[in-house]
MARDOVEX-493801 format. One line per 4 residues: number of its first residue (from 1); their letters; for each residue x, y, z of N, C-alpha, C. Coordinates in pm, whole numbers, padded with zeros to 5 digits. Each point is the difference from the previous one (the first is absolute). Last residue first. Layout:
residues N
NUM) A) X,Y,Z,X,Y,Z,X,Y,Z ~ ...
***
This chain:
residues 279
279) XXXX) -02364,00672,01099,00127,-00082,-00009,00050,00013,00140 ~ -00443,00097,-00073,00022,-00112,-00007,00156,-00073,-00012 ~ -00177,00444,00108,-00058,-00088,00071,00036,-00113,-00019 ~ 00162,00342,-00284,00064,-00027,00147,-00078,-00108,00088
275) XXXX) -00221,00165,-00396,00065,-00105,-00040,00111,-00017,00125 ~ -00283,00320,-00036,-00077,-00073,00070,00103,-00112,-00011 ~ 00039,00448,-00228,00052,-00052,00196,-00013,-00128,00076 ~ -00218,00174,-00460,00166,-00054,-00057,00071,-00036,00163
271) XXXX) -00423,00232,00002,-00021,-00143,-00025,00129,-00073,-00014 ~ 00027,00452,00063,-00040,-00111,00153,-00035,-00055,-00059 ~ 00064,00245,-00337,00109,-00032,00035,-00029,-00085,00172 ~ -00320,00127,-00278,00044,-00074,-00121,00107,-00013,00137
267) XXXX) -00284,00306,00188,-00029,-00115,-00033,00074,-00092,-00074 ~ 00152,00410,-00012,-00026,-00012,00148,00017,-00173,00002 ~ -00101,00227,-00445,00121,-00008,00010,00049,-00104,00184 ~ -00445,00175,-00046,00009,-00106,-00120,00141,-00075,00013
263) XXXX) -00054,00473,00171,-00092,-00108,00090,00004,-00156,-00087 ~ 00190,00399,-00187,00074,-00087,00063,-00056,-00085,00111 ~ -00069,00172,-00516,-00055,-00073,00058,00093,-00048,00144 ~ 00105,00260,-00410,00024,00070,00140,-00107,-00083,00054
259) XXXX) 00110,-00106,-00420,-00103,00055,00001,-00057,00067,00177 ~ 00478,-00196,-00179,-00070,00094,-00113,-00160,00095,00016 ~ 00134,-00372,00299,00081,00120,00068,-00017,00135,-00162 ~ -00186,-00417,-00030,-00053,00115,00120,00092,00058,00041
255) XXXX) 00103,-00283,-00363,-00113,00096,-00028,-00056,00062,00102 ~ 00389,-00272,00044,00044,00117,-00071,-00139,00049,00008 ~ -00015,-00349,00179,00039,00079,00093,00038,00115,-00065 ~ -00150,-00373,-00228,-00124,00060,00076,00067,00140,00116
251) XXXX) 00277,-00267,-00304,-00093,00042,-00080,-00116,00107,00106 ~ 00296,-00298,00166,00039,00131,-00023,-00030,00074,-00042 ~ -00173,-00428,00025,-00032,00067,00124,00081,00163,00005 ~ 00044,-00288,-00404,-00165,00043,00029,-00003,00020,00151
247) XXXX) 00421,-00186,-00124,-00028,00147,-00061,-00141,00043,-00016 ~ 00116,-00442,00229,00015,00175,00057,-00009,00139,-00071 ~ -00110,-00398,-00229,-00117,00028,00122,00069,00120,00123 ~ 00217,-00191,-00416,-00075,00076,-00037,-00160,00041,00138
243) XXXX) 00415,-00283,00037,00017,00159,00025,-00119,00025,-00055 ~ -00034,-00402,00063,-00016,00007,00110,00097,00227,00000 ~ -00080,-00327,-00378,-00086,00019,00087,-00062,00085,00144 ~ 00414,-00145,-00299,-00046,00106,-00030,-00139,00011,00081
239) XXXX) 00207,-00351,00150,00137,00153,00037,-00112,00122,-00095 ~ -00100,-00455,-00053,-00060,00069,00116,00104,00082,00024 ~ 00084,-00133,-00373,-00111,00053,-00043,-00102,00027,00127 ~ 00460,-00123,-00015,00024,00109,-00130,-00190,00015,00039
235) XXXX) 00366,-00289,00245,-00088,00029,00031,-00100,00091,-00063 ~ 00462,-00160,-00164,-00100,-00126,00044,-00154,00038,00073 ~ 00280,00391,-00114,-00036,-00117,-00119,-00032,-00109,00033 ~ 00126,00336,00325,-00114,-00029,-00073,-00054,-00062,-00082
231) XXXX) 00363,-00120,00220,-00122,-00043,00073,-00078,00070,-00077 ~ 00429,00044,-00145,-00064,-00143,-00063,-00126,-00028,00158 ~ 00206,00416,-00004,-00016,00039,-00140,-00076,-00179,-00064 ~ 00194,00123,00465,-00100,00023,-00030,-00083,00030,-00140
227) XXXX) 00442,-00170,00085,-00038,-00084,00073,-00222,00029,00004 ~ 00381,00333,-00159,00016,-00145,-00126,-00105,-00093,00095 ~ 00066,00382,00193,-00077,00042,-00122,-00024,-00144,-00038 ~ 00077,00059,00525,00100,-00040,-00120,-00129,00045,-00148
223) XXXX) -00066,00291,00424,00020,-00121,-00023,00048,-00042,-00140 ~ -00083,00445,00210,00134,-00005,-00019,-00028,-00197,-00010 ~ -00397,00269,00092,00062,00022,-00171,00115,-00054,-00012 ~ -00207,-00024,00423,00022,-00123,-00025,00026,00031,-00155
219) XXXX) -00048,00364,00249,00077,-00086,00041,00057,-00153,-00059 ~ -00313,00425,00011,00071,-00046,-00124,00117,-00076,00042 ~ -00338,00096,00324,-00144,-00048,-00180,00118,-00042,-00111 ~ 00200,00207,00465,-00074,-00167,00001,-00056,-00066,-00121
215) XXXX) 00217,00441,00014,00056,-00100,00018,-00049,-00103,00010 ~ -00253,00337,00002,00005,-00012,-00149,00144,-00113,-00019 ~ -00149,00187,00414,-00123,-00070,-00098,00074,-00052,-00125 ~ 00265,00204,00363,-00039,-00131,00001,-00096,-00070,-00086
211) XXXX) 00205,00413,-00189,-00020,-00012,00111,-00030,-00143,00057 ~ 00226,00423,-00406,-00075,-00167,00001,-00024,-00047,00169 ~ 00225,00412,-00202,-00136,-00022,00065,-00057,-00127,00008 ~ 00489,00121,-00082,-00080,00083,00112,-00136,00013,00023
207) XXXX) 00204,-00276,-00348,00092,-00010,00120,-00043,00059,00109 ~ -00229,00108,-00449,-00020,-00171,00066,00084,-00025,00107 ~ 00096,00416,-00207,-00151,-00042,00044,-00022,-00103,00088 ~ 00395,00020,-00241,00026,00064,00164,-00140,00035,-00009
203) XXXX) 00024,-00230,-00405,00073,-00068,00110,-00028,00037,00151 ~ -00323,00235,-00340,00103,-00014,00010,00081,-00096,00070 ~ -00508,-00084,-00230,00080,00028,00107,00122,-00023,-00006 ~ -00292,-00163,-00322,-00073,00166,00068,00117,00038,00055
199) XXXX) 00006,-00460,-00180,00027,00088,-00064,-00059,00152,00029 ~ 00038,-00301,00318,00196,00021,-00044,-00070,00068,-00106 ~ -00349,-00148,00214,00054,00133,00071,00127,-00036,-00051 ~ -00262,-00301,-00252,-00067,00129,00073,00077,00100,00026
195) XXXX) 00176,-00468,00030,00026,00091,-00131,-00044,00133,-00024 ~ -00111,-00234,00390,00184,00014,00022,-00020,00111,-00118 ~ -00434,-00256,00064,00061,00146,00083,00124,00065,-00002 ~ -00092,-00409,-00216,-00083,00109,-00054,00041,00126,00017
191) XXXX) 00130,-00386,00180,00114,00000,-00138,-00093,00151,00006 ~ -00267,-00217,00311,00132,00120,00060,00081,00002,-00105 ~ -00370,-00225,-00120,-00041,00134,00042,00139,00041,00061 ~ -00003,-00444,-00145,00027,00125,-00084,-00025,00138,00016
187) XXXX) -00009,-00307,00313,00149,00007,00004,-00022,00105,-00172 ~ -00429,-00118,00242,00120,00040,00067,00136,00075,-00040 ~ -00255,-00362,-00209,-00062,00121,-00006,00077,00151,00047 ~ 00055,-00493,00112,00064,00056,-00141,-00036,00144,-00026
183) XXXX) -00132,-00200,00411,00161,-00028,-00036,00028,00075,-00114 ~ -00448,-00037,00174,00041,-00016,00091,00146,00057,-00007 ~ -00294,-00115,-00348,-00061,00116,00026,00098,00086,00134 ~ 00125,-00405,-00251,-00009,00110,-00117,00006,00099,00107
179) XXXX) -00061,-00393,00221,00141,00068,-00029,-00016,00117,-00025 ~ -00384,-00270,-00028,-00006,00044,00106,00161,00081,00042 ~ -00084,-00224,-00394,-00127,00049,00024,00082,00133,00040 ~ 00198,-00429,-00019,00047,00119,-00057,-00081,00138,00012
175) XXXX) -00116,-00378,00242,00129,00064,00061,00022,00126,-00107 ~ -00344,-00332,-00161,-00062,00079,00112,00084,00079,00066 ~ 00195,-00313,-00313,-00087,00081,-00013,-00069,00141,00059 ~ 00200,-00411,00181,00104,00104,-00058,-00108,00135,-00061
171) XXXX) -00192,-00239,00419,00028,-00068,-00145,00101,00122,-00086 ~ 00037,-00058,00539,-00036,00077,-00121,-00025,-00099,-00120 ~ 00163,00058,00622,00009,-00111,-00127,-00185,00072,-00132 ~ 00434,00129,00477,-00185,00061,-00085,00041,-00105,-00109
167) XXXX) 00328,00088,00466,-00054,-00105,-00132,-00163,00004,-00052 ~ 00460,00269,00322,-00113,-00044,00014,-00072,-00031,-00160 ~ 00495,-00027,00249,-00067,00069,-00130,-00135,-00036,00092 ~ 00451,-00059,00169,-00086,00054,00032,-00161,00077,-00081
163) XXXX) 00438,-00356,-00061,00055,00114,00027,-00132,00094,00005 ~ -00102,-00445,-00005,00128,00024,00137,00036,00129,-00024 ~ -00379,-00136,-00301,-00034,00028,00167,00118,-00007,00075 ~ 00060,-00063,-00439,-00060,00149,00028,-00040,-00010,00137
159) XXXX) 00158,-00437,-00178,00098,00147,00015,-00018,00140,00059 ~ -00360,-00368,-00012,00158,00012,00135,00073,00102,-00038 ~ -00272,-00041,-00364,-00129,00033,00124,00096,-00032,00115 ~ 00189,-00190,-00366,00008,00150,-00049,-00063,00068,00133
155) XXXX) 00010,-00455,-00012,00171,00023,00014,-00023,00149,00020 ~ -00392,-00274,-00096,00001,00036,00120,00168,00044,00063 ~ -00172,-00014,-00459,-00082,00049,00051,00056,00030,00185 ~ 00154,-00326,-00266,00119,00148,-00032,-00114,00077,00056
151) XXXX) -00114,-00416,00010,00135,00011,00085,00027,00154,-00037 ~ -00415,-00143,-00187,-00009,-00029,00120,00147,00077,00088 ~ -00007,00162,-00544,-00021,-00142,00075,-00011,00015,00162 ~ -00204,00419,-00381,00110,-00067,00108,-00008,-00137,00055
147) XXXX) -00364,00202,-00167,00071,00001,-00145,00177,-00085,00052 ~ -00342,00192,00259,-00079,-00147,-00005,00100,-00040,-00084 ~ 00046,00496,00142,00059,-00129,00049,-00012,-00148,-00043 ~ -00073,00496,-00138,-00044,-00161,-00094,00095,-00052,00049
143) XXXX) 00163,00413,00279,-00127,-00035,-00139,00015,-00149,-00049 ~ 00141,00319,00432,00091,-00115,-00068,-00133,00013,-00088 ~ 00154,00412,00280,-00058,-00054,-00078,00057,-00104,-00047 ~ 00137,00229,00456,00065,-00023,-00078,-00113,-00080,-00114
139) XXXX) 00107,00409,00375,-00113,-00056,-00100,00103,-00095,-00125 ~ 00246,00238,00503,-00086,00010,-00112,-00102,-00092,-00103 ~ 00290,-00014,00426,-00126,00066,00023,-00062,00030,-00139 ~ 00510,-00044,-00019,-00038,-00067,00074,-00153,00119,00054
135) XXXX) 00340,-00010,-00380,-00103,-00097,-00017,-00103,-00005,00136 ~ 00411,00268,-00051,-00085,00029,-00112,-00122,-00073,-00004 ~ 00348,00050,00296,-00126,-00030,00048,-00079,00043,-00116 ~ 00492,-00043,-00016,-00025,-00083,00070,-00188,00006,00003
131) XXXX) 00275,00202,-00434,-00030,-00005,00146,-00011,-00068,00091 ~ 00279,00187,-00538,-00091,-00134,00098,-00009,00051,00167 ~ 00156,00245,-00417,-00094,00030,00105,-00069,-00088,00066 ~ 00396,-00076,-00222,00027,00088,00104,-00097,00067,00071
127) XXXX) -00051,-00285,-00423,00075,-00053,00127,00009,00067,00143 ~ -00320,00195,-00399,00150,-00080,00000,00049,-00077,00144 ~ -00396,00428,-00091,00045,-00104,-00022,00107,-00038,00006 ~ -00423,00328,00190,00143,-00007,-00023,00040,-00139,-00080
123) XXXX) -00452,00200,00140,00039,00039,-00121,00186,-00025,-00025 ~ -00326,-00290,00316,00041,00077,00001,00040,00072,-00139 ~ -00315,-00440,00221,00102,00057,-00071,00054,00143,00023 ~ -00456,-00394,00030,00152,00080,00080,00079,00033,-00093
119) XXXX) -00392,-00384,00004,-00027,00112,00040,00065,00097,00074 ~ 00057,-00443,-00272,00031,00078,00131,-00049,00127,-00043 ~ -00132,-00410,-00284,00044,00120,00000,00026,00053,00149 ~ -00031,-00531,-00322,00026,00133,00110,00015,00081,-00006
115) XXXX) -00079,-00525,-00202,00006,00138,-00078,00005,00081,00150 ~ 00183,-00476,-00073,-00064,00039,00057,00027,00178,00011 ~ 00103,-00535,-00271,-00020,00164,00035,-00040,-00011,00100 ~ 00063,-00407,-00181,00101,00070,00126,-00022,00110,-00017
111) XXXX) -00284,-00236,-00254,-00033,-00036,00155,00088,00035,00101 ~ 00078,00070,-00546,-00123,00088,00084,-00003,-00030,00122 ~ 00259,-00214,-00315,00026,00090,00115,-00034,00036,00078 ~ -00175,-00163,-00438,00110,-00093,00045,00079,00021,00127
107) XXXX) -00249,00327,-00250,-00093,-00077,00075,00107,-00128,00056 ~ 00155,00506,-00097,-00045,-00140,-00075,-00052,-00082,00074 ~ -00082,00537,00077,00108,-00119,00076,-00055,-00116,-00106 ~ -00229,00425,-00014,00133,-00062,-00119,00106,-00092,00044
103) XXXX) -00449,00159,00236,-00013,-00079,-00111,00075,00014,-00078 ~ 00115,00231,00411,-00118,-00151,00005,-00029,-00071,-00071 ~ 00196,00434,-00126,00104,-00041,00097,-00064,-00208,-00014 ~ -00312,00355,-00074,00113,-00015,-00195,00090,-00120,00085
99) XXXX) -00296,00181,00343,-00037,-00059,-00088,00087,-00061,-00090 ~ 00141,00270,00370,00021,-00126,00003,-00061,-00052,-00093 ~ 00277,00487,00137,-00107,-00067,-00019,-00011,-00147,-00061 ~ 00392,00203,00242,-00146,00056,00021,-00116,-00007,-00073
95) XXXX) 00396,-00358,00150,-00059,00082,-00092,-00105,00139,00041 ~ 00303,-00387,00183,-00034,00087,00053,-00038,00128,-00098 ~ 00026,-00568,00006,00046,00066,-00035,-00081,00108,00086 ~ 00230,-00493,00023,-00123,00126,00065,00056,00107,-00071
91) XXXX) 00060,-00588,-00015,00072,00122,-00042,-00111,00107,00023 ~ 00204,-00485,00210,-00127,00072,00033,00033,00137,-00094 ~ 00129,-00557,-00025,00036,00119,-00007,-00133,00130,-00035 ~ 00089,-00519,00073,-00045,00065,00094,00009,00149,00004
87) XXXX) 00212,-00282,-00333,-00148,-00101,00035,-00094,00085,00091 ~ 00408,00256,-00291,-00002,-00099,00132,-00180,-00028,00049 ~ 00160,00138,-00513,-00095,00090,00119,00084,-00155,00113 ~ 00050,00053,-00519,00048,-00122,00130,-00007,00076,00126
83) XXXX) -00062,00419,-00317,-00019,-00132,-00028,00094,-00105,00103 ~ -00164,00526,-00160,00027,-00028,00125,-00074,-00159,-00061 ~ -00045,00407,-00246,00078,-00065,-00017,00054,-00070,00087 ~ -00401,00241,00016,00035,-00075,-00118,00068,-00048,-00054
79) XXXX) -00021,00324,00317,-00079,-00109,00090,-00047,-00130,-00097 ~ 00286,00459,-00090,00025,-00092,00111,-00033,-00166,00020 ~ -00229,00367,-00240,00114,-00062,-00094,00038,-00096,00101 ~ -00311,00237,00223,-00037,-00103,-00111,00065,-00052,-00113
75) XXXX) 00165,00316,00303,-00054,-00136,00099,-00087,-00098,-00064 ~ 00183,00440,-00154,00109,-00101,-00009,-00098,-00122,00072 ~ -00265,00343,-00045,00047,-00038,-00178,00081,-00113,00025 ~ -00094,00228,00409,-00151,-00093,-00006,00057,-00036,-00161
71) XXXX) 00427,00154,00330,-00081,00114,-00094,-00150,-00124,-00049 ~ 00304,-00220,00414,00024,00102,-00107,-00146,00072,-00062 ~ 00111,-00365,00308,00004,00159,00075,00060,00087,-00120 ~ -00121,-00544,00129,00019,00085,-00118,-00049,00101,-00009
67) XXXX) 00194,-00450,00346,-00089,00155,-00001,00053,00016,-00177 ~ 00020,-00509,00236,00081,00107,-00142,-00137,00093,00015 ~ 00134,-00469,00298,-00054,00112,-00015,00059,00098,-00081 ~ 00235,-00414,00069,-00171,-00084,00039,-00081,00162,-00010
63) XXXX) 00386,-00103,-00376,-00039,00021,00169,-00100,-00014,00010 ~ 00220,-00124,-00444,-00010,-00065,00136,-00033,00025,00172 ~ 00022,00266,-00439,-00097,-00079,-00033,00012,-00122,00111 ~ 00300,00409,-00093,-00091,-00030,00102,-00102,-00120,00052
59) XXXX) 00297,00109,-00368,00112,00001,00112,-00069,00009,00147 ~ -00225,00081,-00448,00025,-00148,00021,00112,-00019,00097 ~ -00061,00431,-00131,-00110,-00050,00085,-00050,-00147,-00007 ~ 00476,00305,-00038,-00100,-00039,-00106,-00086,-00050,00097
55) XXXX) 00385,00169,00180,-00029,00107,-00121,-00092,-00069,-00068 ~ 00165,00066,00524,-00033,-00172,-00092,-00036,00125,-00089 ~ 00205,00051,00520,-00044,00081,-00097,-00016,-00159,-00133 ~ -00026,00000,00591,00066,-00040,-00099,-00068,00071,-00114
51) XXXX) -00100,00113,00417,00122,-00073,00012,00089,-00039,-00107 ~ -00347,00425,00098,-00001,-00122,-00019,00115,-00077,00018 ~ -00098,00435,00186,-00138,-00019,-00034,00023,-00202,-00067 ~ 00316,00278,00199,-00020,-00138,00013,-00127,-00017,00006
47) XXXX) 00274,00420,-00165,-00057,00026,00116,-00100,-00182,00071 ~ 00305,00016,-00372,00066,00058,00096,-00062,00050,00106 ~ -00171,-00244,-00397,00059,-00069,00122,00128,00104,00105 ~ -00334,00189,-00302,-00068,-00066,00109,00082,-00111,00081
43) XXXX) 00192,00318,-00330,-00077,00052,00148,-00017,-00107,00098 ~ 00079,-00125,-00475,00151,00022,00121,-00058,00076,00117 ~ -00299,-00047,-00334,00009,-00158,00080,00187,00042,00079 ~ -00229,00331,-00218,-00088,-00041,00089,00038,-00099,00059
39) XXXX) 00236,00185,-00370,00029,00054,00092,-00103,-00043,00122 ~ -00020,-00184,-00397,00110,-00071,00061,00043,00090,00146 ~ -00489,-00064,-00287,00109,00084,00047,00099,-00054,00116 ~ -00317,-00302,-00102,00024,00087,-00173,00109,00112,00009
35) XXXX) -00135,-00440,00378,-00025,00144,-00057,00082,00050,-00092 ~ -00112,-00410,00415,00030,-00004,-00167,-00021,00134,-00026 ~ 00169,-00310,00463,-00101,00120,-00052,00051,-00015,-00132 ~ -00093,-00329,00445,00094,00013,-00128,-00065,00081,-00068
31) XXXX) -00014,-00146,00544,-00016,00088,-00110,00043,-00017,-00105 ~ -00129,-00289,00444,00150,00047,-00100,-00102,00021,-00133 ~ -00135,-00073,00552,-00037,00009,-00128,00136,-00030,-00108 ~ -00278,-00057,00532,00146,-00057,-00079,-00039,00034,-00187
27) XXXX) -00253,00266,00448,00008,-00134,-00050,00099,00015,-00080 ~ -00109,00396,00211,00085,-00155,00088,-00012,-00083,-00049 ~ -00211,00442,-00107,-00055,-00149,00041,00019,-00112,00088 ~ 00230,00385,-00251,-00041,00006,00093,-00067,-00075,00079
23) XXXX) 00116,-00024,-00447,00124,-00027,00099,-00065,-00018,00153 ~ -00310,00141,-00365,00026,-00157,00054,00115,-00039,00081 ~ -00055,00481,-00122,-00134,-00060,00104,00009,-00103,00052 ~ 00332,00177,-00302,00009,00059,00090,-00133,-00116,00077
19) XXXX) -00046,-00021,-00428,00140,-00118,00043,00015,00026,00169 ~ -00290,00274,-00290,-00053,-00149,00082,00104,-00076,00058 ~ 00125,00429,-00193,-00095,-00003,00133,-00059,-00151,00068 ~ 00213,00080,-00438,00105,-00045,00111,-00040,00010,00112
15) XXXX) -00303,-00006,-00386,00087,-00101,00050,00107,00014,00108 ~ -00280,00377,-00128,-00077,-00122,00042,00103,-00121,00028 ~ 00234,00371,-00188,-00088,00054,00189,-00098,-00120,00016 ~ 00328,-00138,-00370,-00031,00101,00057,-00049,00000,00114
11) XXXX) 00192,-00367,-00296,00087,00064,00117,-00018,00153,00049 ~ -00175,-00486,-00320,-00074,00174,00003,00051,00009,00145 ~ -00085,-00482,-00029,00041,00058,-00138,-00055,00164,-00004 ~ 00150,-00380,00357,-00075,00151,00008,00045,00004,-00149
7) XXXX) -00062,-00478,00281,00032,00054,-00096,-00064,00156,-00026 ~ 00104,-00372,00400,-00069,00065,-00042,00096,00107,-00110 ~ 00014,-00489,00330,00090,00075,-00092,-00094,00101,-00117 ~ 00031,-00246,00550,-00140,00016,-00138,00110,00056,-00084
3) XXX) 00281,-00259,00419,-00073,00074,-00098,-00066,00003,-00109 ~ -00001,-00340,00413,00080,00054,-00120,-00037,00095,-00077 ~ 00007,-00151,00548,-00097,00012,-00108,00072,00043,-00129
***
């Protein structure tokens, strides 16, 4: 069988993880990686995240598959300069959010997208935090499929089903929504929490009392700035949405505990329990 020749533009924890997954597979691939940092792309072929390194993205424009596992700003610069596309060429991107993404692909193209969010990640990056099971059991969102040609539709929906994804399909729209509240939200509340207790709290405070809680909520503070700095902005107005509704549930928790309401307090927080049921 001859090898698929898949394109990783972005030699971090998403791209080199996938590389990891599809190896795994057993099917016949060859990797060609593209990245901005020269120190990423000597990793990745030393740890054989890829086979071959390429410095412009017309050095791709002939494979039959091209991931775009970068920052959601570059993937629409990216995705605008990509020309003589191979007839059959499947390009996916792994954005976290997909609207802006969906409607800045040129239309002349448009039928080899295919927009995606995995549902995964870690606060680590680069090459070295590539994994093997980053992907596998997790949520993988495809959006404004209809928008996708027949073939690349059904190239993208194999990929994800060999390295173990499970497949929710979204109008972009409706994804960013549902991110903000899910994903984005999240990640500013823990920038939050970090800044909070660094400006209260001594170092050796924070060393000797910080505990599993406050590890888990500020865990993901240590994610890339630059990478989360172009999801809010593409996501800028369900991102604000969706804090100004926690800060009205904090809102409510500051005033009973101000107003020693703890039967109230009781209540507010077994409702917040209930949400185990469903995840």
């Amino acid at each position: 069988m001859q090898k698929k020749t898949i394109g990783l533009v972005g030699l971090g924890l998403m791209g080199g993880s996938l590389s990891i997954a599809l190896q795994e597979t057993q099917k016949p691939y060859y990797f060609i990686g593209l990245d901005h940092n020269p120190s990423h792309c000597k990793e990745a072929l030393s740890l054989k995240l890829v086979d071959e390194i390429v410095t412009d993205i017309s050095d791709l424009s002939q494979c039959d598959i091209i991931f775009l596992c970068i920052p959601v700003d570059g993937i629409i610069s990216v995705a605008k300069q990509f020309t003589n596309l191979h007839p059959k060429c499947t390009i996916i991107d792994l954005g976290s959010t997909k609207e802006k993404i969906s409607n800045a692909i040129p239309t002349k193209i448009r039928k080899h997208f295919v927009t995606a969010h995995p549902m995964t990640g870690t606060e680590k990056f680069g090459p070295t935090a590539a994994m093997a099971n980053l992907y596998q059991g997790k949520v993988v969102v495809l959006c404004d499929l209809e928008k996708s040609g027949t073939y690349q539709q059904n190239v993208a929906q194999t990929l994800f089903e060999d390295i173990g994804m499970k497949l929710v399909y979204m109008d972009a729209s409706e994804h960013d929504r549902h991110a903000a509240f899910i994903s984005h939200m999240p990640h500013a509340i823990s920038y939050a929490l970090a800044n909070s207790v660094m400006e209260q709290e001594a170092r050796e405070s924070i060393i000797a009392l910080a505990g599993g809680g406050f590890k888990d909520m500020s865990r993901i503070a240590k994610s890339s700035p630059n990478m989360w700095e172009d999801v809010f902005r593409q996501n800028k107005e369900n991102l604000l949405e969706a804090i100004h509704t926690f800060q009205s549930e904090l809102k409510k928790c500051q005033k009973m505990v101000e107003n020693e309401e703890w039967d109230r307090l009781n209540t507010w927080m077994s409702k917040a329990n209930t949400l185990h049921n469903i995840l």
